[in-house]
Every structure is written in structure tokens, then in C-alpha cells.
KOLRO-640944 format. One record per residue (C-alpha): x, y, z. Coordinates in steps of 0.02 Angstrom, whole numbers, padded with zeros to 5 digits, always signed. Layout:
N
XYZ ...
END
This chain:
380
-02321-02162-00726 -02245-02321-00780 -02060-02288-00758 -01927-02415-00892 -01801-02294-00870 -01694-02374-00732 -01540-02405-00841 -01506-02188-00797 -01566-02212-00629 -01695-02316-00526 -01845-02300-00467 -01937-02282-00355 -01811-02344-00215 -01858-02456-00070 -01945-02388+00068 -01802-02424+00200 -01693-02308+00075 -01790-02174+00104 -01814-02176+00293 -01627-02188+00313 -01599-02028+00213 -01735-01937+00320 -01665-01997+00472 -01496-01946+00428 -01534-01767+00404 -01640-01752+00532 -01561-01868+00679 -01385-01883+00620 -01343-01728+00500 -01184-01684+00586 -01016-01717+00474 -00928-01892+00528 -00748-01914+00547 -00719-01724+00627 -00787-01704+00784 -00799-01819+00918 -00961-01785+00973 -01125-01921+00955 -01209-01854+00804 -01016-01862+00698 -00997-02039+00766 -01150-02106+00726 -01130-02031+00548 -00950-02101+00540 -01014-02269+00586 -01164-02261+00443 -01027-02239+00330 -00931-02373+00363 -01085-02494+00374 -01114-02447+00192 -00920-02492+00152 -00942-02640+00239 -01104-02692+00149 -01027-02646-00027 -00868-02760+00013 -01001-02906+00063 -01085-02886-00094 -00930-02891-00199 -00829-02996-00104 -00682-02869-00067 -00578-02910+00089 -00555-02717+00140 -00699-02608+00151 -00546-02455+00164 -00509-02491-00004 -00679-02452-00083 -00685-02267-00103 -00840-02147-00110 -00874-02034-00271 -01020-01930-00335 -01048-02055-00470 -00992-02211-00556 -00917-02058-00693 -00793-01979-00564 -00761-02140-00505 -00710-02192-00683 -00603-02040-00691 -00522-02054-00552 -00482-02225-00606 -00404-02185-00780 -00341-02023-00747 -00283-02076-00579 -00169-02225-00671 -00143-02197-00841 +00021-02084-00889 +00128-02046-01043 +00181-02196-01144 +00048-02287-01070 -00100-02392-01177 -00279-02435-01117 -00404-02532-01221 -00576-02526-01205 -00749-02582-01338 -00872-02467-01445 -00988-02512-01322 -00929-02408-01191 -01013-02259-01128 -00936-02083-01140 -00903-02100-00950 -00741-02204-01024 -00718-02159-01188 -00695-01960-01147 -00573-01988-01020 -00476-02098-01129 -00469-01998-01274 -00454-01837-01163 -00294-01931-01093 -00226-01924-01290 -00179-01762-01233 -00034-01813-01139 +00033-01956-01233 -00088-02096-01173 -00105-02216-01323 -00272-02288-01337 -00361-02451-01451 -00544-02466-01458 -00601-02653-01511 -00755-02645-01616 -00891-02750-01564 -01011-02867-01673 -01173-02769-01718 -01255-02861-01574 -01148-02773-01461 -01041-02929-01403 -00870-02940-01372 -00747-03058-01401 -00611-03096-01270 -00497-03158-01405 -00502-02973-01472 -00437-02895-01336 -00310-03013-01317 -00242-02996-01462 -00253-02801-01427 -00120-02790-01279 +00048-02714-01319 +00211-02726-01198 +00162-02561-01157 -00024-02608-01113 -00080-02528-00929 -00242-02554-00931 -00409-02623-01012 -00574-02534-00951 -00756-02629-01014 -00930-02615-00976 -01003-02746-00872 -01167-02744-00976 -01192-02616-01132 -01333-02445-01064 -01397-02462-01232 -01432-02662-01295 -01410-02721-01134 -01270-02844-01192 -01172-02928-01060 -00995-02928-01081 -00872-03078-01038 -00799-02988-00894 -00740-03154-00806 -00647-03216-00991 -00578-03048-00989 -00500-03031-00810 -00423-03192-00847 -00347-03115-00996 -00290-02947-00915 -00195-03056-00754 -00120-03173-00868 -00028-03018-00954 -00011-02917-00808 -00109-02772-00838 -00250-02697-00754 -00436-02711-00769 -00570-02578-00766 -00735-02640-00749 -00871-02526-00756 -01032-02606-00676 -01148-02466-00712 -01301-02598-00781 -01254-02727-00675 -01214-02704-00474 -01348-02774-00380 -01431-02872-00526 -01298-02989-00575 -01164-03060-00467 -01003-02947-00472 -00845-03053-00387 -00673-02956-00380 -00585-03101-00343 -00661-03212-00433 -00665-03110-00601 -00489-03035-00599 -00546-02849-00566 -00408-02726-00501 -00529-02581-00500 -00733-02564-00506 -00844-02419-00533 -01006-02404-00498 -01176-02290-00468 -01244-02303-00325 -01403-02236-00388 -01445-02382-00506 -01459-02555-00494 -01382-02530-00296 -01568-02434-00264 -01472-02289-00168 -01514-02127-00214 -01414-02002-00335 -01263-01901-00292 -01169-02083-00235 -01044-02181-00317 -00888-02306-00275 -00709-02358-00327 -00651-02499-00279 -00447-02525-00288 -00366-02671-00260 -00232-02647-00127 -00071-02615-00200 -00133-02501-00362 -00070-02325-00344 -00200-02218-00402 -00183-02025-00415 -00270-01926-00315 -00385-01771-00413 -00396-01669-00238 -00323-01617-00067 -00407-01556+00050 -00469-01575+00234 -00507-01793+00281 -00500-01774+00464 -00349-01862+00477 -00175-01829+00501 -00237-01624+00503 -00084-01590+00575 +00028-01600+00396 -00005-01489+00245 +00029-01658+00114 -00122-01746+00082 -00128-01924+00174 -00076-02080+00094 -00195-02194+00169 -00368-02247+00098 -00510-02189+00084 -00444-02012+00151 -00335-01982+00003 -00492-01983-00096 -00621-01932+00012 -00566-01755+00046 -00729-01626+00094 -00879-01673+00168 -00954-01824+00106 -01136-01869+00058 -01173-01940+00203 -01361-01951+00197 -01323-02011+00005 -01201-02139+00061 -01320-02199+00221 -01448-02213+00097 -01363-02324-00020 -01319-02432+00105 -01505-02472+00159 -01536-02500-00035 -01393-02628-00029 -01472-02725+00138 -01648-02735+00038 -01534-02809-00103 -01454-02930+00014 -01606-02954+00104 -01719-03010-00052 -01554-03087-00144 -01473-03064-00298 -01541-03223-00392 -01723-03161-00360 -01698-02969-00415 -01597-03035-00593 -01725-03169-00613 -01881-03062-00587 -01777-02947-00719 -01752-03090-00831 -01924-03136-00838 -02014-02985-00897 -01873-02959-01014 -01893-03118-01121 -02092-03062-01110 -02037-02900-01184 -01941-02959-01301 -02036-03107-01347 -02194-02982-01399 -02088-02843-01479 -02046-02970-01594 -02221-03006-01659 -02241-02816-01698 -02190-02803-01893 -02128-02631-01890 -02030-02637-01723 -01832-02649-01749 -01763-02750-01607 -01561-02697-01581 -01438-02812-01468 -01447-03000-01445 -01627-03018-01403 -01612-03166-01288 -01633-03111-01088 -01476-03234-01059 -01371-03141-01145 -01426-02960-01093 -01477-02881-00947 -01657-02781-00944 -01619-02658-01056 -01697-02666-01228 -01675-02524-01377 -01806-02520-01525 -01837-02409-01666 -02010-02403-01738 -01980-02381-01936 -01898-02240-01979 -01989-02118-01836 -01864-02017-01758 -01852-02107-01585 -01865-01931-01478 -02018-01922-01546 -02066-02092-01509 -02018-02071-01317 -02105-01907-01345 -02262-02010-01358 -02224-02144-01228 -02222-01989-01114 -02370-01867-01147 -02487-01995-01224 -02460-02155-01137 -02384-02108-00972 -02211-02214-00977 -02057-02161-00955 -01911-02217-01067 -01736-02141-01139 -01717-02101-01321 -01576-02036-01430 -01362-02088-01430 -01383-02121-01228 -01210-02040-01197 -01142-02180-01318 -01122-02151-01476 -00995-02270-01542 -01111-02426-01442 -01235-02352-01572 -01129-02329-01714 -01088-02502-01701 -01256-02575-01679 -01308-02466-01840 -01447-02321-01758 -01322-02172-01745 -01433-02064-01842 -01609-02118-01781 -01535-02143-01602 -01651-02282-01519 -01806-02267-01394 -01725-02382-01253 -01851-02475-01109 -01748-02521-00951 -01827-02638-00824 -01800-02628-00638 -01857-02731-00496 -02030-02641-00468 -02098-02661-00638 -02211-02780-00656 -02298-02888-00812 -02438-02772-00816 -02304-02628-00858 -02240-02715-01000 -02400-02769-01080 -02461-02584-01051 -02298-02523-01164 -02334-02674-01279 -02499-02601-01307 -02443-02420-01321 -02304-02485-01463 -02455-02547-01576 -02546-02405-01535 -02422-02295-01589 -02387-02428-01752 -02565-02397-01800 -02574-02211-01816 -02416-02220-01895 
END
């Protein structure tokens, strides 16, 4: 199969990801920060590798404060749910996924205001826009690193700027864009991060992170047993046990830390650049396809590799349909858990049949799904 569906998840994962699961559960599959025997210690100290690795790779000064979810969607939750109280505002774009905009409106409920900026129909963003957005009673904005459906890269560094300059928080979620394009907390202003592990980070599914810059109070969503401090009944204050309550993923999180050495191993410049590259090739021969509808910006610089097409007016589940039991290639049709993104770009109704690039693809995958979109043109 040709797989261009790594915007949900990637795949297939490198090698040294999947020996380190394997040898987790069946060297080290004992439960780290309990017991004080070998197997719990060398789990324990997996664990923190990974949190060390993940504060390398976004330049965090505390691994303690990055915190371990199921996914980059409970992380978001915990994030806005964990903040965000009556009287409060958050803004956020039409390009988010429902990951944000369900929590957010969800948080109507008890008296959380909310403003959604509309995008252009390209998907962009202007910083200006959110600016002129924030209220004295602003907490929080929350924004997509890089849109799931056109791929558009949002100006996350203009935007932090922004967001410090008027003392509220930023939420970035870097679903499309951790370990493809270079993420800086510091740098960019970003108070809290969530991310998959199971996507661009090449870890496997089941793992995600929060990051929360020291001195945020979040709200915890459980108590339970951390190891720590067993001997009150209140749940501890200090990170990452306030958070981390239960038995963790540990082969998951042991995993994505081996998919984050490949990544700093090969380097981020050479993954987004491989990326880059057979995404302007893509691109460059939809484009000469007459009845192919391209959405997004259409320039590789200004998206990552994700690219959404509609072929006339077919109904794009049946065009992925196609892809799948004619042609062998994998892609994602329909609202992709986004419907305002697609809304705004103008395909709510036909949904779109989106290709996502990953690191193992190759130009020979593309010009095989080149070929299958004419193919499919011609019987049309």
C-alpha cells in the first residue's frame, strides 16, 4: 500500500521505534515509579529519557513540566478545561480542529465566552485579527500550528508575540507540525503545547504531551495513585504527578522517545525538506489536471505536506473509496474532524479527499497517486 495518510497518524514508524516497544514489554514491562525493584527503575528511567528528549526538541528548560496524555486531544483538554473558568474569553480560528473547538464551545456551558476569527479561504490567518480580538477579560488564545486539512501554516511566532504583549496565554496545538518544523517555546511565546505523539514525533498511538510553562496553574481532570506522596489522600501538587495519575503507557511513551532520537538523529531540516520537496511535486502536477480542485495556498512554503483536492463534483468518500480498493493508496476523505476549516475554505458539503506526506514516501508514491488521479479523471 502506498500510505498519504500521515496527517491522522504515521506510518510506518522507524525501526528503532519498534524494538523499543518490544523490548519494553518483554524486558522492562513492570510499572515505573512504584516499586523499587530493577524492572520499575529501568521503566522509570525510559520515561524520563523520553521527557528529556521532548524538552531537547522543544527547547523547554524542565522536562517535569511536560506532562504525558493519551493524545494531543486530552492534552488539549486538559489545557482549556484545566484553565479556562467563568467570565473568562479564549479565541481561537475556523481552522481549528474539533479537538479545540468542542472544548471551547463545551466550556459555553459554564460561562466561558468564546470568539472564533474567520480565516481567508486559503486557510491563513492574520495576526492583526486576533489582536484586535482580545478583550480585558481575554485568558487565552489556542491555534493550530499548521491546518489537518490545507496544510496552512499558521503565524504562531507573530502570534505569541501578540498574546505576551497583552498578557494572556497561548495554546498552540502542534498536531501537523512536531518533528517536521521547528517548534521553540521560548522563542515563540508558547505558555502551553499539545501534541500527538503518534504523528509527525513517529511514536506509536496511545501517546501524547502537555507542555506548561512553570507558573500556569492548570486543573487537574483526575486523582488517583502517582507513586508519590501515597501517604496523603489530596492529590500532589507537583508535576508531572498531578497529571499523571494511573499507570502510564510506558511501552507507548518508550517508544516515542526512540521515534524522537531517529528525528534528532536524521535532523529536523532534512525530514521538513524531504516533505517539502515531494509536496511542491504534488502540487505542481495536480495543477496540470483540469478537473482537480486544489484547496489551501498551494505553495509548499506556506503549508506543510498536507494537500486536500476535490475531483469535480464526485463525492470525495467515494474518491478515497477508489484510491483504496482500486489503486492501493491510502488517504482521508470527508470534514476531517473540522468542519468550520472546511466551511471556510468552501468544501463543507463535498468534504475533500486529503493526501498527507510523511518522511517515508517517496517520488515514486506521488507520481503513482498522480497517475491514479487521471485515471480516475478519465473514467469519470
Amino acid at each position: 500500500m502506498i500510505y498519504l495518510d500521515n496527517a491522522a497518524t504515521s506510518y510506518p514508524k522507524p525501526e528503532e521505534v519498534y524494538e523499543a516497544v518490544l523490548h519494553h514489554m518483554k524486558h522492562a514491562g513492570a510499572n515505573p515509579g512504584r516499586s523499587g525493584h530493577q524492572l520499575a527503575l529501568e521503566v522509570g528511567r525510559g520515561i524520563f529519557g523520553t521527557r528529556e528528549l521532548i524538552a531537547s526538541l522543544f527547547n523547554i528548560d524542565n522536562p517535569m513540566q511536560i506532562i504525558f496524555t493519551s493524545n494531543a486531544t486530552e492534552a488539549l483538554n486538559l489545557a482549556l478545561k484545566g484553565v479556562l473558568k467563568k467570565g473568562d474569553h479564549v479565541i481561537t480560528s475556523s481552522m481549528e480542529h474539533n479537538s479545540v473547538l468542542r472544548p471551547i464551545k463545551a466550556l459555553e456551558d459554564i460561562g466561558v465566552e468564546n470568539t472564533i476569527i474567520k480565516c481567508n479561504s486559503d486557510g491563513s490567518l492574520s495576526p492583526e485579527d486576533i489582536k484586535h480580538a482580545i478583550k480585558n477579560n481575554t485568558k487565552m488564545v489556542v491555534l493550530t500550528n499548521a491546518s489537518n486539512v490545507t496544510g496552512t501554516i499558521m503565524p504562531i511566532k507573530e502570534v505569541g508575540k501578540i498574546t505576551k504583549e497583552a498578557g494572556t496565554l497561548f495554546l498552540v496545538d502542534g498536531a501537523q507540525t512536531a518533528g517536521i518544523y521547528n517548534i521553540d517555546v521560548k522563542q515563540m511565546n508558547i505558555d502551553l503545547l499539545a501534541l500527538p505523539g503518534h504523528k509527525g514525533l513517529m511514536g506509536p498511538q496511545g501517546t501524547g504531551i502537555l507542555y506548561i510553562r512553570e507558573g500556569i496553574d492548570v486543573m487537574h481532570f483526575k486523582e488517583g495513585g502517582t507513586g508519590s506522596k501515597s501517604e496523603e489522600l489530596t492529590q500532589p501538587e507537583m508535576l508531572p504527578d498531578r497529571y499523571e495519575s494511573g499507570t502510564p503507557n510506558a511501552p507507548g511513551i518508550v517508544g516515542l522517545g526512540a521515534g524522537i532520537e531517529f528525528i534528532l538523529k536524521e535532523g529536523l531540516d532534512k525530514i521538513r525538506n524531504h516533505e517539502k520537496q515531494l509536496t511542491h511535486y504534488f502540487i505542481e502536477e495536480l495543477k496540470k489536471i483540469e478537473m482537480v480542485k486544489i484547496y489551501g495556498p498551494k505553495d509548499a512554503e506556506k503549508q506543510g505536506a498536507v494537500i486536500s483536492i476535490n475531483i469535480g463534483d464526485e463525492d470525495s468518500s467515494e474518491i478515497a473509496f477508489i484510491l483504496d480498493k482500486v489503486f492501493n493508496i491510502a488517504v482521508r476523505s470527508g470534514l476531517h474532524c473540522a468542519p468550520m476549516a472546511h466551511k471556510t475554505i468552501g468544501s463543507f458539503e463535498q468534504g475533500t479527499v486529503r493526501f498527507s506526506i510523511g518522511y517515508f514516501n517517496t517520488k515514486e508514491d506521488i507520481d503513482k497517486a498522480i497517475e491514479a488521479i487521471k485515471n480516475i479523471c478519465e473514467q469519470i
